[in-house]
Backbone as ProteinMPNN parsed JSONL, in Angstrom:
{"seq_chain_A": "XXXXXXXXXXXXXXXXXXXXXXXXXXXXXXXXXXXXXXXXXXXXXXXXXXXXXXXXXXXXXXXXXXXXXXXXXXXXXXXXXXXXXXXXXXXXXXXXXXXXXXXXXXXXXXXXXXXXXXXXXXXXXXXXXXXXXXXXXXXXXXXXXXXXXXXXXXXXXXXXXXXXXXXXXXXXXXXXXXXXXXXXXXXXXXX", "coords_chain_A": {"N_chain_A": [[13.051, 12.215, -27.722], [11.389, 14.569, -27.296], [11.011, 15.24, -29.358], [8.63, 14.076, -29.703], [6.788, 15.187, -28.066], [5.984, 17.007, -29.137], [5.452, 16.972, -31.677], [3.375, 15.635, -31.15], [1.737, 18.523, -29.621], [0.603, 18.295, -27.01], [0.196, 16.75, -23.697], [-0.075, 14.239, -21.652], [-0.825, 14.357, -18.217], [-0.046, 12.095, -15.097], [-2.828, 12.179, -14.248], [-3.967, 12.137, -16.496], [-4.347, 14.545, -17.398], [-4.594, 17.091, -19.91], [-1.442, 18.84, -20.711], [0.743, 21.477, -21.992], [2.625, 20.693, -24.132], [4.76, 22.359, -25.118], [5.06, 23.578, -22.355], [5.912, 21.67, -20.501], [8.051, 20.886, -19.434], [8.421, 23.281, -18.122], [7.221, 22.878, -15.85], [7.149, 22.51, -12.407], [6.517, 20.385, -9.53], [5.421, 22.403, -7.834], [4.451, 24.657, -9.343], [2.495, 23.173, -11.276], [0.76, 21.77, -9.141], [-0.691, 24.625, -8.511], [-1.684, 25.087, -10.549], [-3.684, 22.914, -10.872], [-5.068, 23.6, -8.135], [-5.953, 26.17, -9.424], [-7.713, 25.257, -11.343], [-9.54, 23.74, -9.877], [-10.962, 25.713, -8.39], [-11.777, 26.878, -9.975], [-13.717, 25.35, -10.929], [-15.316, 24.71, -9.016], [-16.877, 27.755, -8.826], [-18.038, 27.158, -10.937], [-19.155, 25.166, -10.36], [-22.301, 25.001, -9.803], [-23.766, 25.563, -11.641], [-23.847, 24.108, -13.447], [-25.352, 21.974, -15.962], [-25.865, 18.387, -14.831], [-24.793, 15.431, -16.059], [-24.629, 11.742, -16.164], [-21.793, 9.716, -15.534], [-20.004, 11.218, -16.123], [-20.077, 13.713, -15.2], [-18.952, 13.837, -12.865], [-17.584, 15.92, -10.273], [-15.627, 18.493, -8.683], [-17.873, 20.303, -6.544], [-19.211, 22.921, -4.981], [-20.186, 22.554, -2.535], [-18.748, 20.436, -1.448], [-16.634, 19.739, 0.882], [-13.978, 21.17, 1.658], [-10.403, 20.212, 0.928], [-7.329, 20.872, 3.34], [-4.669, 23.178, 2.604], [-2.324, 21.832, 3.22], [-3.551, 18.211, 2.803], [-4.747, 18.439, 0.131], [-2.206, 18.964, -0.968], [-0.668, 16.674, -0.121], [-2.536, 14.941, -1.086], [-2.542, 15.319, -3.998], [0.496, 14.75, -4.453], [0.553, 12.025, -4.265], [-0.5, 11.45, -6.75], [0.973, 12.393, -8.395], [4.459, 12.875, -10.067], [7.351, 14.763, -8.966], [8.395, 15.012, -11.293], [6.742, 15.254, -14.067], [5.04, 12.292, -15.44], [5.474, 12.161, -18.9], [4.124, 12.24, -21.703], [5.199, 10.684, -23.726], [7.048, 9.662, -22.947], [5.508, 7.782, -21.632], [4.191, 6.389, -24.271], [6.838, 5.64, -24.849], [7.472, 3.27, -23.471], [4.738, 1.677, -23.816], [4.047, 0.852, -26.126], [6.836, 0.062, -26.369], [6.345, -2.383, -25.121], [3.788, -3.791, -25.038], [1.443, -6.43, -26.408], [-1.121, -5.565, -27.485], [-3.105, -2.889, -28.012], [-5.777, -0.99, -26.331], [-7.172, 2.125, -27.41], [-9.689, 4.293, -26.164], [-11.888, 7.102, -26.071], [-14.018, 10.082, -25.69], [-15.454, 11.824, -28.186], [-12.623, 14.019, -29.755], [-10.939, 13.742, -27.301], [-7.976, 13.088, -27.879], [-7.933, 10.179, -28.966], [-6.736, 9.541, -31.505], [-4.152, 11.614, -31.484], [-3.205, 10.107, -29.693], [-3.217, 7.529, -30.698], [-1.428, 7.905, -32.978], [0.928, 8.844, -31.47], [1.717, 6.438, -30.709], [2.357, 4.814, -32.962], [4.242, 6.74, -34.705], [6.302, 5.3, -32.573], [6.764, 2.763, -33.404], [7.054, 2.804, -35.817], [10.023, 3.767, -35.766], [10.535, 1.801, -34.729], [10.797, 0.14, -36.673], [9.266, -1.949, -37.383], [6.871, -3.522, -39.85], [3.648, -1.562, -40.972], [0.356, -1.208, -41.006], [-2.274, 0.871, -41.57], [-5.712, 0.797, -40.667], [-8.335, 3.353, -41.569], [-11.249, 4.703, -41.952], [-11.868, 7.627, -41.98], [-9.316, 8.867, -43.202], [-6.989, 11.262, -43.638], [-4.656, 12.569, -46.15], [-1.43, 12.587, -44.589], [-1.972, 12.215, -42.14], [-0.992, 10.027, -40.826], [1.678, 9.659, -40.4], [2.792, 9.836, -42.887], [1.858, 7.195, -43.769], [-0.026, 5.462, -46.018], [-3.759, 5.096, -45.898], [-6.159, 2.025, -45.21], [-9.333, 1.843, -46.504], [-10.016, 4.793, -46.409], [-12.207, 7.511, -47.345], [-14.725, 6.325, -46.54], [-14.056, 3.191, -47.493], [-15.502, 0.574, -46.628], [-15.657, -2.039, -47.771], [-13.062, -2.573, -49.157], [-11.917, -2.547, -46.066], [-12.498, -4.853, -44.85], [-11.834, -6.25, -46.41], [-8.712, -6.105, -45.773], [-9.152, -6.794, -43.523], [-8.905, -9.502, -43.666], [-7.265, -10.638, -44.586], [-5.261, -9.792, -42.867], [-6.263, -11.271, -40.631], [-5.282, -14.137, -41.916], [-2.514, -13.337, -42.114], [-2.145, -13.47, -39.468], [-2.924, -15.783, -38.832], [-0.825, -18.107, -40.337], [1.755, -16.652, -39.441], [0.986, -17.508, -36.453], [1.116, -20.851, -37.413], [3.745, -20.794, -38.694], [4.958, -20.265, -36.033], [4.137, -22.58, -34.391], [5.466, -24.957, -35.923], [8.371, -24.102, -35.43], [9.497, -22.069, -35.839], [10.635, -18.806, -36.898], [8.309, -15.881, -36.698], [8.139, -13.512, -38.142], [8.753, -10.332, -38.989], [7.986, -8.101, -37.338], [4.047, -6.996, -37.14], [2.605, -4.154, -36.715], [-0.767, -3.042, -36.665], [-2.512, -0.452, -37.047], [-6.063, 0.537, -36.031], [-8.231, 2.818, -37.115], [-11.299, 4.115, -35.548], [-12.853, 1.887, -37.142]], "CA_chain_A": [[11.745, 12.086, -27.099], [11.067, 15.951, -27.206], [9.819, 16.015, -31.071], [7.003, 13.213, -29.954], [5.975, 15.903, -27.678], [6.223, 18.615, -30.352], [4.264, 16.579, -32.525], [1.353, 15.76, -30.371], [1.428, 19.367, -28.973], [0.098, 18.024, -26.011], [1.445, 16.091, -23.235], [-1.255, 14.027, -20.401], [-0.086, 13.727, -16.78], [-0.712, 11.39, -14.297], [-3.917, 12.262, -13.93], [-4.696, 12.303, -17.691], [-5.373, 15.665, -17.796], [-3.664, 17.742, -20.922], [-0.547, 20.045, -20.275], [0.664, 22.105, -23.323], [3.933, 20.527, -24.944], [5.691, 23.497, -24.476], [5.625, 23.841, -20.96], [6.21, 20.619, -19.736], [9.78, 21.004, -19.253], [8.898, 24.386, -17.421], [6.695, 22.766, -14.616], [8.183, 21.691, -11.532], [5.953, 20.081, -8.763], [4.532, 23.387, -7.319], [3.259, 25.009, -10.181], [1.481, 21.988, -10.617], [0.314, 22.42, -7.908], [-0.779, 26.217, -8.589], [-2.282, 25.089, -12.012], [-4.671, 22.221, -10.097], [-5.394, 24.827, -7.945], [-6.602, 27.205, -9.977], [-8.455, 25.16, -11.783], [-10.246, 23.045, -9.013], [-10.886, 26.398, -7.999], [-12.84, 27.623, -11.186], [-14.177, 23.937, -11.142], [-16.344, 25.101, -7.729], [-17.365, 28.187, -9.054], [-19.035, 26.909, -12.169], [-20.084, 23.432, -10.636], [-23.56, 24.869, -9.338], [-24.786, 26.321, -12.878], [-23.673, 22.513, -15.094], [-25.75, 20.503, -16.137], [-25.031, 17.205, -14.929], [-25.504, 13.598, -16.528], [-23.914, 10.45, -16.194], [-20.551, 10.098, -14.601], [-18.709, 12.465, -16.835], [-20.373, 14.784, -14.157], [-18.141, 13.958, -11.18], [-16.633, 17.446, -10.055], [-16.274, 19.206, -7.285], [-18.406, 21.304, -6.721], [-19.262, 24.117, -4.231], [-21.027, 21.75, -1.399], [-18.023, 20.038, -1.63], [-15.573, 20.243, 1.885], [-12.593, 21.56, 0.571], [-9.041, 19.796, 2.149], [-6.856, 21.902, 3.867], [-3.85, 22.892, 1.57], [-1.707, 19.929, 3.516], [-4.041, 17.813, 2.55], [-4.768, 18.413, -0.807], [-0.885, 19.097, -1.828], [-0.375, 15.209, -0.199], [-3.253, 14.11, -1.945], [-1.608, 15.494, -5.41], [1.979, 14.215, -4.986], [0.189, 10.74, -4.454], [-0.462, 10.498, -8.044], [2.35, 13.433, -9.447], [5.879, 12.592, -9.242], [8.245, 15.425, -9.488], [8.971, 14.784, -12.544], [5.687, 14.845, -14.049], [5.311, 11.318, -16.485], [5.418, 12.81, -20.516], [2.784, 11.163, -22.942], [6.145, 10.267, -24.59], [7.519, 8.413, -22.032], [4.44, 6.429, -21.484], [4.423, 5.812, -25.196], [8.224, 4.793, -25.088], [6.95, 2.061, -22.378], [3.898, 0.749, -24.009], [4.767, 0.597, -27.482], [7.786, -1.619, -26.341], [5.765, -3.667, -23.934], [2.32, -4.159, -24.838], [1.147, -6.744, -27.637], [-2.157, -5.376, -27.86], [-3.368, -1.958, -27.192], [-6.972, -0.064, -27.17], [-7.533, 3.441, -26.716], [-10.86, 4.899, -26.252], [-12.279, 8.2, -25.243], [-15.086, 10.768, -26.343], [-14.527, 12.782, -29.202], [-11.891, 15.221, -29.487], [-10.135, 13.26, -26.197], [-7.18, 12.406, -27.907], [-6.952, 9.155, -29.363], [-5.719, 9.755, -32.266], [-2.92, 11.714, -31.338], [-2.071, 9.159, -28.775], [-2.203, 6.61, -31.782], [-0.228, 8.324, -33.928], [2.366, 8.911, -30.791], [2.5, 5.059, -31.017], [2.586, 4.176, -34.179], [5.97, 6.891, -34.788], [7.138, 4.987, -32.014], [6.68, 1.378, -34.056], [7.538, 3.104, -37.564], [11.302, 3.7, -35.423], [11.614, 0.448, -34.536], [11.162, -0.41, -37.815], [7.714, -1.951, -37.636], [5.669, -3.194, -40.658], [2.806, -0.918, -40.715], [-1.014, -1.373, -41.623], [-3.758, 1.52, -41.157], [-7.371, 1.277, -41.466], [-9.204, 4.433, -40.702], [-11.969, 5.311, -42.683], [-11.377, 8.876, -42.328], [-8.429, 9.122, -43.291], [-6.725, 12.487, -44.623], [-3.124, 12.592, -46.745], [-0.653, 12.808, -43.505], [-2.708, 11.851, -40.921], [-0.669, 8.953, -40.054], [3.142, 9.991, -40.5], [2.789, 9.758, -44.535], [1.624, 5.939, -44.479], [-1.458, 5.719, -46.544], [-4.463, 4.149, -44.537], [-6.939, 0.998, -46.061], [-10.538, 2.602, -45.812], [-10.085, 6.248, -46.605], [-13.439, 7.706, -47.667], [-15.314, 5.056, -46.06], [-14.485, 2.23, -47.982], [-15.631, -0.484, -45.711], [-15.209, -2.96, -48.567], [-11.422, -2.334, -48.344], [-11.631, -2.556, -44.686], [-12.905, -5.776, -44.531], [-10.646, -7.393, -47.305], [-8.03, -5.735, -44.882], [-9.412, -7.451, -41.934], [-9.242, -10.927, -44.124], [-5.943, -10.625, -44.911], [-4.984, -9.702, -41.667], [-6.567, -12.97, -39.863], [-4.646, -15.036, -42.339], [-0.97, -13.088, -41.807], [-2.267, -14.049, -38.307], [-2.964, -17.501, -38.814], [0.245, -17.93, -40.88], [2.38, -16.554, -38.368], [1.175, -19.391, -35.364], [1.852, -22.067, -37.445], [5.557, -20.846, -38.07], [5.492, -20.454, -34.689], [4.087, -24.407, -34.153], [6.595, -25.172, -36.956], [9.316, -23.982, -34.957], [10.381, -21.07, -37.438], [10.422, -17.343, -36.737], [7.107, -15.692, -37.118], [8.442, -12.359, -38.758], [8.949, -9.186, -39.004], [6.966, -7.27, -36.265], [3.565, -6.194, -38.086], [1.667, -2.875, -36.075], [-1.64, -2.694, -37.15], [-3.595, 0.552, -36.297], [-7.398, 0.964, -36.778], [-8.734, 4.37, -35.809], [-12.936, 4.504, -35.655], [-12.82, 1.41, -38.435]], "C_chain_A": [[10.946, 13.373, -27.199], [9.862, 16.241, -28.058], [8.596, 15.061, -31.246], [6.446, 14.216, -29.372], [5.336, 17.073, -28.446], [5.162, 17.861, -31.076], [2.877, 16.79, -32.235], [1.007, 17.275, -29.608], [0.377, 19.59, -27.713], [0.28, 17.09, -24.882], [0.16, 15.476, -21.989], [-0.188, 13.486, -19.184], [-0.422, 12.491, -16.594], [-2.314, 10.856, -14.334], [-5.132, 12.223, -15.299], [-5.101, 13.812, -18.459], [-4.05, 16.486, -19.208], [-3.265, 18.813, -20.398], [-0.171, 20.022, -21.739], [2.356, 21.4, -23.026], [5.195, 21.251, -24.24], [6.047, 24.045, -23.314], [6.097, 22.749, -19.876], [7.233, 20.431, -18.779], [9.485, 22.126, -18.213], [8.534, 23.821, -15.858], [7.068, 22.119, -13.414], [6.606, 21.481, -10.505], [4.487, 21.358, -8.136], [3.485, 24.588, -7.815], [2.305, 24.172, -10.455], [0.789, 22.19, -10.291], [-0.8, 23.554, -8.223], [-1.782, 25.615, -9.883], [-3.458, 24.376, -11.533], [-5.48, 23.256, -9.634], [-6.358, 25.829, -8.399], [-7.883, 26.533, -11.017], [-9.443, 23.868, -11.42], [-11.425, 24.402, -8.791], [-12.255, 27.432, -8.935], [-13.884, 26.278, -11.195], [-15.791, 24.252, -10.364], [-16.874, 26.026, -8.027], [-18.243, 28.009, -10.014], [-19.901, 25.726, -11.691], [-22.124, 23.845, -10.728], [-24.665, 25.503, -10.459], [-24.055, 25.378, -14.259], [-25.124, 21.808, -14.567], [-25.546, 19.174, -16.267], [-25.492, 15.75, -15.254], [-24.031, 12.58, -16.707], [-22.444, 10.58, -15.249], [-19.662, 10.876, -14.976], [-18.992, 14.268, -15.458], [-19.788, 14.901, -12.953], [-17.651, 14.944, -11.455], [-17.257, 17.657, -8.916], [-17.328, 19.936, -7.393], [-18.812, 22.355, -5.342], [-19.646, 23.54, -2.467], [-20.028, 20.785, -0.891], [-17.262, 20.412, -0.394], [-14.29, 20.031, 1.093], [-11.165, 21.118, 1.655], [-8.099, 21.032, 2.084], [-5.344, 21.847, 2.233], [-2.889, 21.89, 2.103], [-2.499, 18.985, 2.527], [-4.112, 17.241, 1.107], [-3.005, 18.227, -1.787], [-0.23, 16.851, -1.601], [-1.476, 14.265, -0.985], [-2.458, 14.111, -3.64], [-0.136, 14.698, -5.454], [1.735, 12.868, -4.632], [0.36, 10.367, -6.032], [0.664, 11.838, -9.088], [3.627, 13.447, -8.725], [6.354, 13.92, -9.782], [8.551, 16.367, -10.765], [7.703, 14.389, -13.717], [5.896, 13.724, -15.555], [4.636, 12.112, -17.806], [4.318, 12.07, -20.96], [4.051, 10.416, -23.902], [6.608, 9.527, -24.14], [7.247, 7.345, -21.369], [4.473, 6.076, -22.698], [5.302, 5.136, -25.464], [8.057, 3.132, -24.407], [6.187, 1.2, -23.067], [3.707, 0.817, -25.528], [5.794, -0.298, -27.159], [7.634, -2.652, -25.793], [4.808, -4.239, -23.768], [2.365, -5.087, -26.642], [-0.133, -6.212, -28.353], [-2.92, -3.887, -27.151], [-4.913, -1.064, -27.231], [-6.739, 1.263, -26.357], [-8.554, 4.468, -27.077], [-10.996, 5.802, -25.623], [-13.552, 8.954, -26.064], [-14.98, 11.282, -27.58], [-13.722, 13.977, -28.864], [-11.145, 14.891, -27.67], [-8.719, 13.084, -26.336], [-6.37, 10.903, -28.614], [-6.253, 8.636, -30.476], [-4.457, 10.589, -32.122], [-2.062, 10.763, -30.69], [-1.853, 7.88, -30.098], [-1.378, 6.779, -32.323], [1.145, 8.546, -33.443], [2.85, 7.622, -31.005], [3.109, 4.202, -32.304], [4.15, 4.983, -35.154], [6.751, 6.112, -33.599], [7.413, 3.126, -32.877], [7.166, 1.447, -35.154], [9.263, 3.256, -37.351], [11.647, 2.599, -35.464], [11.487, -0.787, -35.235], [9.981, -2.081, -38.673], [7.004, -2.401, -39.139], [4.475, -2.529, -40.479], [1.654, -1.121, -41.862], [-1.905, -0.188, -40.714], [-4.813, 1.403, -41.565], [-8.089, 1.854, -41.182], [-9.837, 4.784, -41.904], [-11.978, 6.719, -43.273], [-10.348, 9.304, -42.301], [-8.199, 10.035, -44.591], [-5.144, 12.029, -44.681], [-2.303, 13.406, -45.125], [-1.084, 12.642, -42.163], [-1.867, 10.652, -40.099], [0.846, 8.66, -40.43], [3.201, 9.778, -42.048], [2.713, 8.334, -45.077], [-0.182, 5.998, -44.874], [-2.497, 4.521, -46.155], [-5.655, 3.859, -45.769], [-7.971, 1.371, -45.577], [-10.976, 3.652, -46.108], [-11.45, 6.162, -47.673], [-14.412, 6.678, -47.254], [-15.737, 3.667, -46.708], [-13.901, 0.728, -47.292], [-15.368, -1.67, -46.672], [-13.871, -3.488, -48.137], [-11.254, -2.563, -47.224], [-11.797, -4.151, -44.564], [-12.116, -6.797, -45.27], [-9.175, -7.352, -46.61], [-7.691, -6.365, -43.37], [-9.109, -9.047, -42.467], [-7.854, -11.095, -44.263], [-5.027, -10.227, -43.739], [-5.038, -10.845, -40.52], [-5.833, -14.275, -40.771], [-3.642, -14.802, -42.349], [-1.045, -14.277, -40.15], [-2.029, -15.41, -37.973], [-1.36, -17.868, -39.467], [1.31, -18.091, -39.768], [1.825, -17.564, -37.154], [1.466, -20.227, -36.12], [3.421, -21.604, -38.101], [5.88, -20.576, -37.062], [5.565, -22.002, -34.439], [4.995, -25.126, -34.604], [8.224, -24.66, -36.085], [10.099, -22.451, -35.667], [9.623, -19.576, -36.57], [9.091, -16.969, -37.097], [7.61, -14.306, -38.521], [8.402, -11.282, -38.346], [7.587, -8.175, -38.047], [5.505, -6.465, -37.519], [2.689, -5.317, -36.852], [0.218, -2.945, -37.033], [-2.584, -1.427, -36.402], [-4.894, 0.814, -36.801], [-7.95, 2.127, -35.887], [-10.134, 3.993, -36.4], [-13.269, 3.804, -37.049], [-14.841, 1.015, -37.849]], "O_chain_A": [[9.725, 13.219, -27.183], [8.766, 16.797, -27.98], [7.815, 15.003, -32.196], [5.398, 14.511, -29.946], [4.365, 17.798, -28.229], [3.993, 18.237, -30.994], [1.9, 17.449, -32.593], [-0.036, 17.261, -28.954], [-0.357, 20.544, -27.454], [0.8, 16.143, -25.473], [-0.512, 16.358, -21.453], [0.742, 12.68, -19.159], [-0.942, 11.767, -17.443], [-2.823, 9.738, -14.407], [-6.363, 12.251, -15.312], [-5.744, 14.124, -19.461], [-2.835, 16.29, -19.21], [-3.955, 19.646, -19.81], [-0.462, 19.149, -22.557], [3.057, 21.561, -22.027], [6.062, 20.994, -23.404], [7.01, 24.786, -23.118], [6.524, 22.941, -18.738], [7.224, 19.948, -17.647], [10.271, 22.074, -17.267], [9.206, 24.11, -14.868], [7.337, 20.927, -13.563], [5.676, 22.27, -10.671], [3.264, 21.249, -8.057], [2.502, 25.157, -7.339], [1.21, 24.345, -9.919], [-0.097, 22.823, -10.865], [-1.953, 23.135, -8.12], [-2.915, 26.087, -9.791], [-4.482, 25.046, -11.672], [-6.364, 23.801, -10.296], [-7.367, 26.207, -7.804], [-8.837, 27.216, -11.39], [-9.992, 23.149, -12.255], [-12.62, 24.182, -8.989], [-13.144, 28.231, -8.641], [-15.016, 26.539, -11.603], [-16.924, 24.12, -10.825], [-18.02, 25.798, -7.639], [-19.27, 28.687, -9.998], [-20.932, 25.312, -12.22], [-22.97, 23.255, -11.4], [-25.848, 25.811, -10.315], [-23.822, 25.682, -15.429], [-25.662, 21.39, -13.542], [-25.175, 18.641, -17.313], [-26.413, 15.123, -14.731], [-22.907, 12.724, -17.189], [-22.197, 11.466, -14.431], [-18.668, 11.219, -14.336], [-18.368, 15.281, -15.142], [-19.983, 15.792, -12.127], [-17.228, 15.182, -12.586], [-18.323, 17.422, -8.347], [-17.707, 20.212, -8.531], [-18.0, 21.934, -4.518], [-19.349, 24.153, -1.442], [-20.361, 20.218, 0.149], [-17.086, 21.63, -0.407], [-13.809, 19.202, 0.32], [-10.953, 21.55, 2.787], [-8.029, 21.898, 1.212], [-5.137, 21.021, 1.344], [-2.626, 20.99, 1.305], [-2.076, 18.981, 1.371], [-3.759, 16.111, 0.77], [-2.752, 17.617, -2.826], [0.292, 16.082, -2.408], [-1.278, 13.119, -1.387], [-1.975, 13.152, -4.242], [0.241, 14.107, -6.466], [2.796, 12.243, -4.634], [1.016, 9.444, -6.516], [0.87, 11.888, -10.301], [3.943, 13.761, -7.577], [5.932, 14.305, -10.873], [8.778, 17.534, -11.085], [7.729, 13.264, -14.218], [6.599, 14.039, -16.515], [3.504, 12.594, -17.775], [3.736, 11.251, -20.25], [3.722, 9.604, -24.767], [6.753, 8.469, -24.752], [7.888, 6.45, -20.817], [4.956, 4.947, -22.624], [5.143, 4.123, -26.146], [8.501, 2.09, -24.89], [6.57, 0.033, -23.145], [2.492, 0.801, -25.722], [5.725, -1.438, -27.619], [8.354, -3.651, -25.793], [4.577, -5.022, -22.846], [2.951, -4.714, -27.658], [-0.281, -6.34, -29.568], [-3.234, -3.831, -25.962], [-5.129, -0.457, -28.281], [-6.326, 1.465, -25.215], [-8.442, 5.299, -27.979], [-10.432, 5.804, -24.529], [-14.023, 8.379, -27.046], [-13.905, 10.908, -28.048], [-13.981, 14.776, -27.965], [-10.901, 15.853, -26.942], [-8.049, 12.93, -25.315], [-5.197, 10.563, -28.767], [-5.467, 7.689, -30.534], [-3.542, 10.121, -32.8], [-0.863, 10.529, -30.843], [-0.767, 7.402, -30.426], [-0.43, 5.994, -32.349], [2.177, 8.545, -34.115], [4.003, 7.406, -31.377], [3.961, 3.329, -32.468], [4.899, 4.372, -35.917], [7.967, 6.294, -33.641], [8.466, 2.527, -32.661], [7.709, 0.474, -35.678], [9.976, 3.003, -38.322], [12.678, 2.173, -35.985], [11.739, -1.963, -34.973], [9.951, -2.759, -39.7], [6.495, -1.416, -39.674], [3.98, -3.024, -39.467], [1.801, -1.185, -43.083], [-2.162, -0.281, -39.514], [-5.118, 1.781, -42.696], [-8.899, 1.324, -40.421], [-9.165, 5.147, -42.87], [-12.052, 7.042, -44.459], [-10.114, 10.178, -41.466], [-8.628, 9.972, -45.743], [-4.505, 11.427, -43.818], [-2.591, 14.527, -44.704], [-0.425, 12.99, -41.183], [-2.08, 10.406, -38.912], [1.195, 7.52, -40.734], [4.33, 9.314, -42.21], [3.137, 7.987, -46.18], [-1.158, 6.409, -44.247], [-2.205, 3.326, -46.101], [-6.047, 4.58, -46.687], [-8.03, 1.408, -44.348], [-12.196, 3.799, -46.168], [-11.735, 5.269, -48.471], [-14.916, 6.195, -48.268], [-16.825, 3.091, -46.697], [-12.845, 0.096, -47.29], [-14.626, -2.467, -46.098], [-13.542, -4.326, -47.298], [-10.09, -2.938, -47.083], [-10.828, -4.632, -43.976], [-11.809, -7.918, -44.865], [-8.433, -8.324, -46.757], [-6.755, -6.436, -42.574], [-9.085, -9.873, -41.554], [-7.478, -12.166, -43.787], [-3.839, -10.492, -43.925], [-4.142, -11.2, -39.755], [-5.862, -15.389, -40.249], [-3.014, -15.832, -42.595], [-0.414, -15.285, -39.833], [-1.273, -15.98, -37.186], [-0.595, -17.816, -38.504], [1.7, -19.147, -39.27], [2.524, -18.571, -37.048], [2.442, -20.793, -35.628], [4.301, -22.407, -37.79], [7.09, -20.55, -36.839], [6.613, -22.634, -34.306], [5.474, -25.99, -33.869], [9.214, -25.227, -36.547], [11.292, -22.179, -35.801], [8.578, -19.409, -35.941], [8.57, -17.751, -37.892], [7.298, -14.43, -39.706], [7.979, -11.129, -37.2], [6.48, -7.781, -38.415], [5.76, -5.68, -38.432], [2.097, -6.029, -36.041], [0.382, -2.873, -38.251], [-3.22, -1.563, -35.357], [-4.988, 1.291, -37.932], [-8.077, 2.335, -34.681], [-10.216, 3.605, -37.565], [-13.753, 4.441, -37.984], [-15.619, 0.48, -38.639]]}, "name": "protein", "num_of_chains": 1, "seq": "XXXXXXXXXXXXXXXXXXXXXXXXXXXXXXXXXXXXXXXXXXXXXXXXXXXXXXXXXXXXXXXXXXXXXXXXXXXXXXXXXXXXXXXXXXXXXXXXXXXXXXXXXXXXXXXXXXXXXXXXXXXXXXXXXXXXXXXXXXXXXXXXXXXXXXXXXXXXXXXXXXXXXXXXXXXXXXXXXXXXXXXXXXXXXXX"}
């Protein structure tokens, strides 16, 4: 589980927020803690000189009544166990448990690493694999080569056609009574 973290050199709590890989293992509850903290803390000093739009703007900010440290430390171990949950160990979960997955965010949020955490977790368990990402660079996607690269939407779309007819296919050997096959993953990043 370690070298998914190693890979993605980045690891999201609870709370979503990114902890570095490498320290994951070091942090126990109260640094945590200490790390929040400190950077709630810088949060309040900067809030009153952002510019704020839309809801990406929630933060504390200075006007803000601040909970006592009780307070705040039981507010935190509401949503942080202990043991804080890996990005690997949510991937191990929903990679084996989800049929259908999206994951959206801004740019530069993440969701390609988090695809790519899932998709080595699907290429283990042995997975047919389909990518179609337009921008796709040589290794971008564990060394399977992705339908699209340079933006050829053509390709994408003969991709997508051939895809709705595995689809179709597969239900009627289901209706038919007959195995569907071999697990197929399909990942589309920003098709």
């Amino acid at each position: 589980r370690r070298i998914y973290a190693r890979r993605a050199n980045v690891i999201r709590d609870k709370l979503m927020n990114p902890v570095p890989a490498h320290l994951i293992n070091q942090l126990t509850l109260p640094s945590y803690y200490a790390l929040f903290e400190r950077a709630a803390a810088l949060e309040r000093e900067v809030a009153p000189y952002r510019a704020y739009r839309g809801v990406e703007s929630l933060s504390l900010s200075a006007s803000a009544a601040k909970p006592s440290g009780e307070e705040a430390r039981k507010a935190l171990e509401s949503v942080v166990t202990p043991a804080i949950e890996r990005l690997d160990d949510w991937v191990t979960d929903v990679a084996a448990r989800e049929a259908h997955i999206l994951v959206s965010g801004k740019t530069a949020s993440g969701k390609t690493t988090t695809g790519a955490a899932l998709l080595a977790r699907r290429i283990d368990a042995g997975d047919a694999i389909c990518v179609i990402d337009p921008h796709h660079e040589p290794g971008k996607w564990w060394g399977i080569d992705a339908i699209g690269a340079g933006r050829d939407y053509a390709a994408i779309g003969a991709a997508l056609d051939a895809l709705d007819a595995e689809m179709t296919e597969r239900y009627r050997r289901l209706a038919d009574g007959e195995p569907p096959g071999q697990r197929l993953t399909v990942l589309i990043d920003e098709a």
